[in-house]
C-alpha positions in Angstrom: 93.2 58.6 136.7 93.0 62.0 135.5 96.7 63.6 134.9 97.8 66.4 137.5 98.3 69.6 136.4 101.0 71.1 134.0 103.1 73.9 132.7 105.1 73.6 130.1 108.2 75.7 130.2 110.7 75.2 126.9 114.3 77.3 127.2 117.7 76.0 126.8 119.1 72.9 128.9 121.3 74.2 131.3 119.3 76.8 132.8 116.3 74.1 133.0 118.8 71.9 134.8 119.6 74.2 137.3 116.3 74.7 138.1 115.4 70.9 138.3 118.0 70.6 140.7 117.2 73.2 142.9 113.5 71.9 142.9 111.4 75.1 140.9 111.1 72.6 138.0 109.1 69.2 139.0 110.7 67.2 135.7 112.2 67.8 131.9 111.1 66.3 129.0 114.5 66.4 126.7 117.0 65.5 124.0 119.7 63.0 126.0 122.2 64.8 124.1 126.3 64.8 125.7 125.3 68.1 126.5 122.0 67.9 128.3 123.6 64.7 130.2 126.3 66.6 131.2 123.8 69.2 132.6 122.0 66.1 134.8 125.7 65.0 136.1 124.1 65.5 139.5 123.7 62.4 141.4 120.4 64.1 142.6 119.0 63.1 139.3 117.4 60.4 137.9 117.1 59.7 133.9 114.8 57.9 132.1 114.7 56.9 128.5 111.0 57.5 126.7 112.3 57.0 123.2 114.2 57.2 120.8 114.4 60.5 118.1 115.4 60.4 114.8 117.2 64.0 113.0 116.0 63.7 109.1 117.3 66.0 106.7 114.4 67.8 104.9 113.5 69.8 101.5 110.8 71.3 99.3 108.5 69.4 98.4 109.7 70.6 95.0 113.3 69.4 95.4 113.5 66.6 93.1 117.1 65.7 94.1 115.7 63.2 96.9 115.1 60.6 94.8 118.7 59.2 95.3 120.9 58.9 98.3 122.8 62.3 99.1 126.7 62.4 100.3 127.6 64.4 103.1 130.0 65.8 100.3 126.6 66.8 98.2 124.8 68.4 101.1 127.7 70.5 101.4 126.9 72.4 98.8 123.5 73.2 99.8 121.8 76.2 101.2 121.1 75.5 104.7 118.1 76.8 107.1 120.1 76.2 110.5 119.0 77.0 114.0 121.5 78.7 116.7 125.4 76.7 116.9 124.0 75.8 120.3 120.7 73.6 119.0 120.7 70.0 119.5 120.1 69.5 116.0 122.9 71.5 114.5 125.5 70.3 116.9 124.3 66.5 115.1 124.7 67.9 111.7 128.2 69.4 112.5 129.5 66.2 114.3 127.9 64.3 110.9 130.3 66.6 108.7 133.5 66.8 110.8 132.8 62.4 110.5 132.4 62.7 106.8 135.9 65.0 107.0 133.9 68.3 105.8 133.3 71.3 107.1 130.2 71.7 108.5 128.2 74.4 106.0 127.4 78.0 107.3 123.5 78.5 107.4 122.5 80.7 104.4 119.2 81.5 106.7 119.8 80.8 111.0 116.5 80.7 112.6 115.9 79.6 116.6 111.9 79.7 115.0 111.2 75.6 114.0 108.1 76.4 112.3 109.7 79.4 110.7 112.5 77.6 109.7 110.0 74.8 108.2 107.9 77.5 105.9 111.5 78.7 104.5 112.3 75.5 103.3 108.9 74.7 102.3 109.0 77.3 100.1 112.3 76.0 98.6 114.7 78.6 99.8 117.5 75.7 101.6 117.4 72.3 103.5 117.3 71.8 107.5 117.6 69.0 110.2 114.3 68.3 111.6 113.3 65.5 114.5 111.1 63.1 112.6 108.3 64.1 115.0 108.2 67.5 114.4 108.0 67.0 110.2 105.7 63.7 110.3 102.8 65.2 109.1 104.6 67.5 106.8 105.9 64.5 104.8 102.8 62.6 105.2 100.9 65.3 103.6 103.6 65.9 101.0 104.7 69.4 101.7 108.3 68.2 102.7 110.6 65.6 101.5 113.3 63.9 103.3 116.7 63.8 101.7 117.6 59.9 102.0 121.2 59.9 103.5 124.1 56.8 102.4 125.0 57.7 106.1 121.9 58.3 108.0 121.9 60.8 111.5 122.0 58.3 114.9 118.9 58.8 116.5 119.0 61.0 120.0 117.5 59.2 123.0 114.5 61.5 124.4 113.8 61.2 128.3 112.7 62.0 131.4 114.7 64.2 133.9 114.0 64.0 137.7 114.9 64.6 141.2 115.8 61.0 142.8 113.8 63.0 145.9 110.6 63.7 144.1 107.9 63.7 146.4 105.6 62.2 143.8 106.8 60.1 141.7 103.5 58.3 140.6 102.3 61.6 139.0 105.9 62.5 137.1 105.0 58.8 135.4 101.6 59.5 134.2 
């Protein structure tokens, strides 16, 4: 069967949440971080897993350091690309520092712009968290490396979020 029609709306978790709940939002696609399920607390909601997301850290493609594995104490040192304190992916890298007993680094660069963010560190100006599904082809192709990790990030469940009173299920699943 054919899929229905969509929109795709992106914007920040909590005002998404508020607008599942009060029915002008059908379903979310999105990060099962503590704060997004904090946002679905409602028992209104219904949560499905799709997957699971890995955060990779990622370089130049001229940044010849990757061919070992990096310390958290190592990474420290870096210039960072960072998105906003509030990102998903930044509130991982903190929580991966505070664990290691560091500080969690101040971006040299703070972009809310992923493929902006991407092009600065392609061009060799810091490093930057990215979900493996957003730099994929990047490091397929070679314009990025990953920076192997002696403590690799935990990987962030991705799901579905839903009103338990959905009047169509069957097309939220396709």
């Amino acid at each position: 069967q054919p899929l229905p029609a969509l929109q795709l709306i992106e914007g920040r978790i909590v005002p998404l949440a508020e607008q599942l709940v009060h029915g002008e939002l059908d379903a979310i696609v999105t990060l099962f971080t503590p704060e997004a399920l904090e946002a679905f607390g409602s028992a209104a909601l219904a949560l499905e897993q799709i997957r699971v997301e890995r955060l990779l850290i990622v370089t130049s493609a001229d940044d010849r350091t990757t061919a070992r594995k990096m310390r958290w104490k190592q990474l420290a040192e870096r210039p960072w690309i960072l998105p906003p304190a509030t990102y998903s992916a930044r509130i991982q890298l903190q929580r991966a520092f505070l664990e290691s007993g560091l500080v969690p680094p101040q971006p040299a660069i703070e972009s809310a712009n992923i493929p902006a963010m991407l092009a600065l560190v392609r061009s060799g100006l810091g490093i930057t968290p990215a979900f493996e599904s957003t730099v994929r082809e990047d490091l397929e192709r070679g314009a990025l490396r990953r920076v192997r990790l002696e403590e690799e990030l935990p990987g962030v469940p991705i799901g579905l979020a839903y009103r338990k009173s959905s009047a169509d299920l069957a097309a939220l699943h396709a």
